[in-house]
MARRO-660563 format. One line per 10 residues: their letters; for each residue x, y, z of C-alpha. Coordinates in steps of 0.1 Angstrom, whole numbers, plus 5000, padded with zeros to 4 digits. Example, Ala and Ser with C-alpha at 12.3 -4.5 7.8 and 13.67 -1.06 7.14 Angstrom:
REM residues 2
as	5123 4955 5078; 5137 4989 5071 $
END
This chain:
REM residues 520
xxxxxxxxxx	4998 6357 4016; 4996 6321 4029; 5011 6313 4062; 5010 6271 4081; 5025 6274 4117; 5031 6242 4126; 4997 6225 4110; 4994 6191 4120; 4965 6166 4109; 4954 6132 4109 $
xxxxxxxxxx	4920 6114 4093; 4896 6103 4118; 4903 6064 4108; 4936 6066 4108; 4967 6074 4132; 4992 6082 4104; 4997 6121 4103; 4993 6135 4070; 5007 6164 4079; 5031 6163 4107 $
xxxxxxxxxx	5044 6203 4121; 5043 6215 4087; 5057 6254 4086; 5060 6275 4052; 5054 6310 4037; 5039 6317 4003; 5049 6353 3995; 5014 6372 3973; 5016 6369 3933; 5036 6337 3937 $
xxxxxxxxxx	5032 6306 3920; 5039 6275 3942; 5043 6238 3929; 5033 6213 3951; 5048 6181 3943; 5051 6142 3965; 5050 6109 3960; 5011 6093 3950; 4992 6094 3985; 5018 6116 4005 $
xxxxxxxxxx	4988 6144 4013; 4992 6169 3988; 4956 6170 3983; 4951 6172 4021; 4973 6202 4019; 4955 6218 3992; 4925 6217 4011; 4935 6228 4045; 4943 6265 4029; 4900 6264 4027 $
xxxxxxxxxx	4894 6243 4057; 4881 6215 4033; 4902 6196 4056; 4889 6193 4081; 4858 6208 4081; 4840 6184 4051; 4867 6152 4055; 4866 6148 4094; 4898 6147 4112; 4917 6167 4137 $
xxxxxxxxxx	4938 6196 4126; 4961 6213 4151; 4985 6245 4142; 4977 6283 4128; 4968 6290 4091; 4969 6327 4080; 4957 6339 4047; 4967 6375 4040; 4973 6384 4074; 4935 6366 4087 $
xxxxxxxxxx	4940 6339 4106; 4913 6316 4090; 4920 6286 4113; 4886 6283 4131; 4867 6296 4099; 4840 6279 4080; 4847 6268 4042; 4824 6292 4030; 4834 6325 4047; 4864 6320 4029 $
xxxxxxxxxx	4848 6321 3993; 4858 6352 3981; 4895 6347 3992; 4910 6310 3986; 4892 6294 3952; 4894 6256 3950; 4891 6238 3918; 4896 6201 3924; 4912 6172 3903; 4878 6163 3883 $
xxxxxxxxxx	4863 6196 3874; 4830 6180 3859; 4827 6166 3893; 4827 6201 3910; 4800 6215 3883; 4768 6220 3901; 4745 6235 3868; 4739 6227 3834; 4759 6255 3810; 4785 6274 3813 $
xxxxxxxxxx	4773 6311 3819; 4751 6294 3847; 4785 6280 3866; 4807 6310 3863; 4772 6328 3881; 4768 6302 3906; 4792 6308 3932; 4784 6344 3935; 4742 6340 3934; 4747 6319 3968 $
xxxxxxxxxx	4773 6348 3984; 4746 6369 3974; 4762 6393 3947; 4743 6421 3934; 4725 6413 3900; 4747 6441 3881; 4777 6432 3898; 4776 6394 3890; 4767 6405 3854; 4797 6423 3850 $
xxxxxxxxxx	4824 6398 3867; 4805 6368 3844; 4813 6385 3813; 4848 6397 3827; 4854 6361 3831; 4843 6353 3801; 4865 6376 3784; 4896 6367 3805; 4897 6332 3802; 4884 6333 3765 $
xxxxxxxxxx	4856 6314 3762; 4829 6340 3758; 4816 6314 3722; 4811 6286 3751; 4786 6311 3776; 4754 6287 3766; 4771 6257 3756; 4761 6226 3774; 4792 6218 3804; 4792 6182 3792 $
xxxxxxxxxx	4796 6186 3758; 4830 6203 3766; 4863 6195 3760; 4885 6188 3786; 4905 6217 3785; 4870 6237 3778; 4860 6221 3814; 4894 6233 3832; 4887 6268 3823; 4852 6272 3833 $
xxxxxxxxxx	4857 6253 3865; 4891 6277 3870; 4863 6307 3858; 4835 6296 3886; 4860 6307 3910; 4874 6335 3892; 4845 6352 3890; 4845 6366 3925; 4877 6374 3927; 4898 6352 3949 $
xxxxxxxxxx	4933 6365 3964; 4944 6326 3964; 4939 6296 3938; 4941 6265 3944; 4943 6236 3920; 4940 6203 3925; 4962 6183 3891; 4945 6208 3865; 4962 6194 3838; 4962 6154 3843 $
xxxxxxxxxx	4938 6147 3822; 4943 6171 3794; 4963 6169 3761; 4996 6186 3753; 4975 6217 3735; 4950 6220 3760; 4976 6217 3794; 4996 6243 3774; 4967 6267 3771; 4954 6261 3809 $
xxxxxxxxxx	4989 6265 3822; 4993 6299 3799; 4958 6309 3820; 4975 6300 3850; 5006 6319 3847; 4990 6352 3833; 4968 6352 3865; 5000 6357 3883; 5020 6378 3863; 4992 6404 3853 $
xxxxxxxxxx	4964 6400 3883; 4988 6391 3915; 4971 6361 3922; 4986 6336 3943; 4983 6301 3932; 4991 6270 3951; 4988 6240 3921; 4997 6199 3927; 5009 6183 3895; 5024 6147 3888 $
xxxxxxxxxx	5032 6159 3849; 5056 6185 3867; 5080 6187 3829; 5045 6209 3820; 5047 6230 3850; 5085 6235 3863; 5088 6265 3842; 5060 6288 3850; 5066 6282 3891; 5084 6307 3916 $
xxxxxxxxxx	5086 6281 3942; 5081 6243 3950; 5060 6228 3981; 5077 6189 3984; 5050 6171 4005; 5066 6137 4018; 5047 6109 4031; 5055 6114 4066; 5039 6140 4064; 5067 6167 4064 $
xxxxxxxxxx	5071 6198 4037; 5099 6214 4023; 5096 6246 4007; 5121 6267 3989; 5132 6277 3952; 5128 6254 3923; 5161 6241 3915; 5168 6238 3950; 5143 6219 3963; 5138 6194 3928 $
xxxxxxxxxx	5181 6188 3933; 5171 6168 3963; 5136 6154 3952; 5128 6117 3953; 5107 6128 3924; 5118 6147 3895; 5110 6153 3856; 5129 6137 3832; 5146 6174 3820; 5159 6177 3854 $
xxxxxxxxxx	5171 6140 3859; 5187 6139 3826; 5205 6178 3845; 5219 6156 3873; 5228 6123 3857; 5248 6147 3829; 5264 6170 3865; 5247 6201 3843; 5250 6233 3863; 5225 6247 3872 $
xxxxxxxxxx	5201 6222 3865; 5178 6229 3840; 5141 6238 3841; 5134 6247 3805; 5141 6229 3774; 5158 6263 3762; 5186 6258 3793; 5190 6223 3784; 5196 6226 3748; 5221 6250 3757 $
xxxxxxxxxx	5241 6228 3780; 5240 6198 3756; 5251 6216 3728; 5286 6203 3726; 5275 6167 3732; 5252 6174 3700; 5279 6184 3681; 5299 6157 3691; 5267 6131 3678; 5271 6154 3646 $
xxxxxxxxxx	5300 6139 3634; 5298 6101 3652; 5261 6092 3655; 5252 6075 3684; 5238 6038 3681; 5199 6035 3688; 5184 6006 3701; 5169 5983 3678; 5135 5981 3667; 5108 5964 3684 $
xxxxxxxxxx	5098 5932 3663; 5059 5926 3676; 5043 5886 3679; 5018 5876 3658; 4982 5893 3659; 4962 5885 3690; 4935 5909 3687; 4919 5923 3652; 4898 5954 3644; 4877 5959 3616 $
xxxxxxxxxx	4863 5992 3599; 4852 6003 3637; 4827 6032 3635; 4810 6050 3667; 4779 6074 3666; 4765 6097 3690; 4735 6111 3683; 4756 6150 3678; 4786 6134 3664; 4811 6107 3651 $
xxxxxxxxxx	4834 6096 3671; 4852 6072 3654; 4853 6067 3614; 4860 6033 3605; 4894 6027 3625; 4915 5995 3615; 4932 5983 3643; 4956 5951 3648; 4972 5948 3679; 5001 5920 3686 $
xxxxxxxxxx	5014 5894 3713; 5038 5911 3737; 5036 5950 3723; 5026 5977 3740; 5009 6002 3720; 5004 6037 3731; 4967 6054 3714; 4971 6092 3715; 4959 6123 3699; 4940 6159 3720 $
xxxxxxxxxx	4908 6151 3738; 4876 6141 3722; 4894 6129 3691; 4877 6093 3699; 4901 6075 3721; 4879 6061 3747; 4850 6054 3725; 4874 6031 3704; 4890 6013 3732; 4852 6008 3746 $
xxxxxxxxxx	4843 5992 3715; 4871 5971 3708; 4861 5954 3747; 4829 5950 3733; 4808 5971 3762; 4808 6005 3745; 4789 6015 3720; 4799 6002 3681; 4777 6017 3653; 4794 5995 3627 $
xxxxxxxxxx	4824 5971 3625; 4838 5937 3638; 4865 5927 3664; 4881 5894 3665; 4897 5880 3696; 4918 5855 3706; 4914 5859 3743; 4899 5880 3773; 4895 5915 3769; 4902 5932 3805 $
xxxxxxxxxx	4893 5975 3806; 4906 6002 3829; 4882 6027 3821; 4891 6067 3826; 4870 6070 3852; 4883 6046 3879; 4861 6051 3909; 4830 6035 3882; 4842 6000 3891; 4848 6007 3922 $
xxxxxxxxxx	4816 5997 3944; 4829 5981 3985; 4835 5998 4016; 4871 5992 4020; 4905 5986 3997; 4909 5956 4012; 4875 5943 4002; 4880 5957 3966; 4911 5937 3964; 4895 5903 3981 $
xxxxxxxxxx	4868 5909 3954; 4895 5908 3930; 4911 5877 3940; 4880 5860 3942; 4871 5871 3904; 4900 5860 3894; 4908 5826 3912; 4939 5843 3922; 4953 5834 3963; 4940 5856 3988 $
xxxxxxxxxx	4965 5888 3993; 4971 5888 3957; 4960 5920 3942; 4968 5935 3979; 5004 5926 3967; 5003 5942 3931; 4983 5971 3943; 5015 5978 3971; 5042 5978 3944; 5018 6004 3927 $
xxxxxxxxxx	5010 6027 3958; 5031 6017 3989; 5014 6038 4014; 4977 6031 4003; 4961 6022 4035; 4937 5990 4032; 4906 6002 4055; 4903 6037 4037; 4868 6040 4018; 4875 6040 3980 $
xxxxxxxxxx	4860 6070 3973; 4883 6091 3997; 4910 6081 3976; 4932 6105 3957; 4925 6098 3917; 4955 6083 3913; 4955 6060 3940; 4918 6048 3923; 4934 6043 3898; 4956 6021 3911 $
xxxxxxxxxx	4933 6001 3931; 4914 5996 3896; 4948 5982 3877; 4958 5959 3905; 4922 5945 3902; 4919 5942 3862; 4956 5933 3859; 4957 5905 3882; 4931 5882 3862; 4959 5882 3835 $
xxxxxxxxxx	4935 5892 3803; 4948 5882 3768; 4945 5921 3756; 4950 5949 3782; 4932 5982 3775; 4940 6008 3799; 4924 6044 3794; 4944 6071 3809; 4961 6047 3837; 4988 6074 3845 $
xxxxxxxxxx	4965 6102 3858; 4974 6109 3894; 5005 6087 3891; 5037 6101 3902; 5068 6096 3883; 5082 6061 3907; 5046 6048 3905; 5044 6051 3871; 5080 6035 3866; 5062 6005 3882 $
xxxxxxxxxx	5030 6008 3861; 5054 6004 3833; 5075 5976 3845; 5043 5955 3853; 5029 5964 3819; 5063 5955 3803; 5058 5921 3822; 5025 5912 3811; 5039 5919 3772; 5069 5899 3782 $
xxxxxxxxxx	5039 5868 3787; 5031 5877 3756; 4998 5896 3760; 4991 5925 3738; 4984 5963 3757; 4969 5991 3742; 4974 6023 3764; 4953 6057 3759; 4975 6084 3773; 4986 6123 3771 $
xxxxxxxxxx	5014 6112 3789; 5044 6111 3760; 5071 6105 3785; 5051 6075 3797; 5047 6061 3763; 5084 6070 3754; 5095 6041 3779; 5068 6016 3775; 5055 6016 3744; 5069 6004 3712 $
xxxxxxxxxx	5043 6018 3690; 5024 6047 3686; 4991 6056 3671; 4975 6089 3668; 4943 6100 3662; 4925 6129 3653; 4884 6136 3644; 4882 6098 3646; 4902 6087 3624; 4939 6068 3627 $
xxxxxxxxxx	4967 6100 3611; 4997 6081 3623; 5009 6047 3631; 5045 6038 3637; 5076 6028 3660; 5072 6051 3689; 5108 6065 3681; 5096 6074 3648; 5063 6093 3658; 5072 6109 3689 $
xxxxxxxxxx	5105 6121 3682; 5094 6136 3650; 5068 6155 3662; 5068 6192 3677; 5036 6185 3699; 5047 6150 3708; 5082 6145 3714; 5096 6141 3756; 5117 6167 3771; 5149 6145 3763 $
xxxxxxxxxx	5141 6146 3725; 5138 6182 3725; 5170 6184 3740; 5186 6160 3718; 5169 6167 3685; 5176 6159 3658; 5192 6128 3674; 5161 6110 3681; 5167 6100 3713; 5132 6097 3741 $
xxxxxxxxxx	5141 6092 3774; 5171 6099 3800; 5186 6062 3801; 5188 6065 3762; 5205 6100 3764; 5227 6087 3791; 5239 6053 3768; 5244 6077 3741; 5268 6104 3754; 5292 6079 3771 $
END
C-alpha cells in the first residue's frame, strides 16, 4: 500500500538530511509504529506520504513514493485527499470550523462531494467513531479525546485508503488514549485501513501494531516486525526493557505475556517479600494553597482545592482531561484565573504552560535561549547548554514554530528552568518527549528538588511520574480524590499503575530498576 524508494530530503535551511535513502514497504490493512529519538524526522516522514513535505515546509525531496500502486511523488497535497488522511499532533490546531458536524463536512465540501453523498458519510462517521451526541457541540468545548476523534472523523469521512497520525494520544489520559487507540485498531481490523501512527508513549501502542518504522537521526529507517526491530531499539517501553534486562524470551509486548514470564519470580516474592525502597520524607512547606476555586462562565473547574507543596518533592497532579489540572496550576502561579482562594509563597513561581509554542515569540532557538539567559542573569550559552542535554540534535537557527511539539517543549523548559524558580509548575512537560529525553527531564527535575525547590508536574504520563515523583495527587470534577506516596496511589490503581506494576502486582513494584533490585 505504501512504498519509499530510496526518499531522501533535507530542509531548505539546513544541510542535515532528515531522511537519508530511506527504503520500506507497508503491506494494506497494516498497522505501522513509527518510533525515534525527539527530533530524528518522524514527523517529516509522516508528512512525505502526503507531500506535506515538501510541498508546504520547503525543501528538496529526491526518491520514488508509491501509494497503492500510484506513484504520488510529483503530486500536489490535495489530489491526494481522498487517499492518505493526515491528522497532526494538535488536532484543535488542524480544526478549520466551529462544531463538530461542520468539520467532519468540511473536507469533503471543498473536494466537491455531492450534498447526499456528504450527508450520508457525516452521519456514517458519526456512527463509527461514536460521537453522534457531539454533531452540534462546540469543537472547543471538547475533551481531548472528544477532539482526537473528530479530527481522526474530518478525515474519515471521505474515505482514505491510508491514515496518518501524528502522536494521537500525547496529550490524552489513560481512558481517553485507550478509547482512540480501540478506534484505531478497529479501522484496521474491520475496514482494511492502513495506518502509519508516531508515538513517544509506545507501552499504549506496542500491542495493537503489525510492524514498527525506527526513524534514526541520521536520517536512516528500519522497518520490520515488532519484537524484532524494539530488541535492537535505542528506545524502548519499559515492558520491553524490563523483557531484556530479565533475558525473557520472546520479549514481551503485552502485559498478559509478561505476567506470564514472571510468574515464578512472583511466587518466589510470595513467600520472601522483596524490600521496597523507603519512603520519601518531603522538607518543610514552601508553597501553600488555600480553598482554591475556578469558574468559567459554563462550569467549575476547580472546587476549593487545598494544596501544600514541600522543599525538594516532586509531586505529580493527575486525573482524565478537563478534570481541572491546568486551571489549578494557573492559579496557584497567580496569572490564571482564581474565583476564590489564597496562595502563599515563599519564592518565585516559574510555569511551563501546555501549550509551549505561547511563550515562544523570536526567530530563532538560539535567540529564544539568549533571551533566556538574559531574563535570568544567567552566562551567555547557558540555557543553549540545558536545552542540549534535553534535545541533542535541536538545531539553533530553526524558527520555533517549525519545531516538533516536543522539541517546544523543550526549548520552553530550558528557558523557565534555568532562572532556578522557588516552585516549578510544569503542565504536561513530557508530551513529544521520547523515553532518553524524558530520563533527562527527570534527572534535571530530580536536581532542582535535590536544591531544595518544590515541583508540581501535571501529567498522563504514569511511567514518568513512577520515577520522579514521590507523591501523587489525583483529581477528578475539580476536586482533590487522592493524595499519597506515589507507590501507594499508582500501584494500587487499575487505571494508574506502569507496565512493571502490572506485571509485578501485587508486589508493588513501579519501574524496571525496581523490578530488577527486587528479583536479584
Amino acid at each position: 500500500m505504501i512504498r519509499f524508494e530510496g526518499v531522501t530530503f533535507r530542509y531548505p535551511s539546513n544541510d542535515l538530511l532528515r531522511l537519508d535513502g530511506v527504503s520500506f514497504e507497508i503491506e494494506e490493512g497494516e498497522l505501522c509504529l513509527v518510533i525515534g529519538p525527539t527530533g530524528s524526522g518522524k514527523s517529516t516522514l509522516l508528512g512525505s506520504v502526503n507531500n506535506l513535505v515538501p510541498r508546504f515546509t520547503g525543501g528538496t525531496r529526491t526518491g520514488r513514493i508509491v501509494i497503492d500502486d500510484r506513484d504520488t511523488t510529483m503530486l500536489h497535497t490535495r489530489e491526494l485527499a481522498t487517499t492518505v488522511g493526515y491528522v497532526g499532533q494538535d488536532p484543535l490546531a488542524g480544526f478549520v470550523t466551529d462544531n463538530v458536524e461542520e468539520e467532519l463536512a468540511y473536507s469533503m465540501e471543498q473536494l466537491g462531494f455531492p450534498e447526499a453523498e456528504m450527508r450520508r458519510r457525516v452521519e456514517e462517521t458519526l456512527d463509527l467513531l461514536g460521537i453522534a451526541d457531539l454533531r452540534r457541540r462546540a469543537l472547543r468545548t471538547l475533551s481531548g479525546g472528544q477532539q482526537q476523534r473528530v479530527a481522526i472523523g474530518s478525515v474519515l469521512a471521505s474515505s482514505p485508503k491510508v491514515l496518518v497520525l501524528d502522536e494521537p494520544t500525547s496529550a490524552l489520559d489513560p481512558i481517553a488514549a485507550e478509547e482512540v487507540l480501540a478506534l484505531i485498531s478497529r479501522l484496521v481490523r474491520d475496514l482494511g485501513t492502513t495506518v502509519l501512527l508516531a508515538e513517544h508513549r509506545m507501552e499504549r501502542v506496542i500491542e495493537f501494531a503489525d510492524s514498527v518504522l525506527l526513524v534514526s537521526p541520521d536520517g536512516s529507517v528500519a522497518h520490520g516486525p515488532v519484537r524484532d526491530v524494539l530488541a535492537t531499539a535505542p528506545i524502548r517501553p519499559p515492558l520491553v526493557e524490563l523483557g531484556i534486562s530479565q533475558g525473557w524470551e520472546p520479549l514481551p509486548l503485552t502485559i498478559r505475556e509478561g505476567r506470564r514470564l514472571a510468574a515464578p519470580q512472583r511466587r518466589t516474592w510470595a513467600e520472601h517479600p522483596p524490600t521496597l525502597p523507603r519512603p520519601f520524607a518531603p522538607g518543610s512547606v514552601t508553597l501553600t494553597a488555600r480553598g482554591i476555586v475556578v469558574k468559567y462562565p459554563s462550569v467549575v473547574a476547580v472546587r476549593g482545592v487545598d494544596l501544600d507543596l514541600h522543599r525538594g518533592q516532586v509531586t505529580a497532579l493527575m486525573g482524565r482531561n478537563g478534570c481541572g489540572k491546568s486551571s489549578l496550576m494557573w492559579a496557584i502561579q497567580g496569572a490564571g484565573n482564581k474565583s476564590a482562594g489564597r496562595v502563599e509563597s515563599a519564592g518565585q513561581v516559574s510555569l511551563v504552560p501546555q501549550t509551549a509554542s505561547d511563550l515562544l515569540y523570536l526567530a530563532s532557538v538560539e535567540a529564544e535561549c539568549a533571551a533566556g539567559d538574559a531574563v535570568a542573569g544567567a552566562a551567555a550559552g547557558t540555557t543553549m547548554a540545558l536545552l542540549r542535554t534535553l534535545v541533542p540534535t535541536i538545531d539553533a537557527d530553526a524558527h520555533p514554530r517549525d519545531l516538533s511539539e516536543g522539541q517546544k517543549i523543550a526549548v520552553v523548559l530550558a528557558v523557565e528552568l534555568v532562572g532556578n524558580p522557588d516552585v516549578v509548575l510544569l503542565d504536561e512537560p513530557t508530551r513529544g518527549l521520547d523515553y532518553a529525553a524524558k530520563a533527562v527531564l527527570g534527572e534535571t527535575i530530580q536536581r532542582m528538588a535535590d536544591d531544595g525547590r518544590a515541583v508540581l508536574i501535571a501529567t498522563h504520563d504514569v511511567e514518568m511520574a513512577a520515577r520522579v515523583c514521590s507523591r501523587v495527587v489525583v483529581m477528578a470534577e475539580g476536586e482533590i480524590v487522592s493524595d499519597g506516596p506515589a507507590r501507594d496511589v499508582l500501584a494500587s490503581s487499575q487505571l494508574l499503575a506502569t507496565q512493571v506494576a502490572k506485571v509485578a502486582n501485587p508486589v508493588p513494584l513501579l519501574t524496571v530498576e525496581e523490578y530488577d533490585r527486587a528479583s536479584r
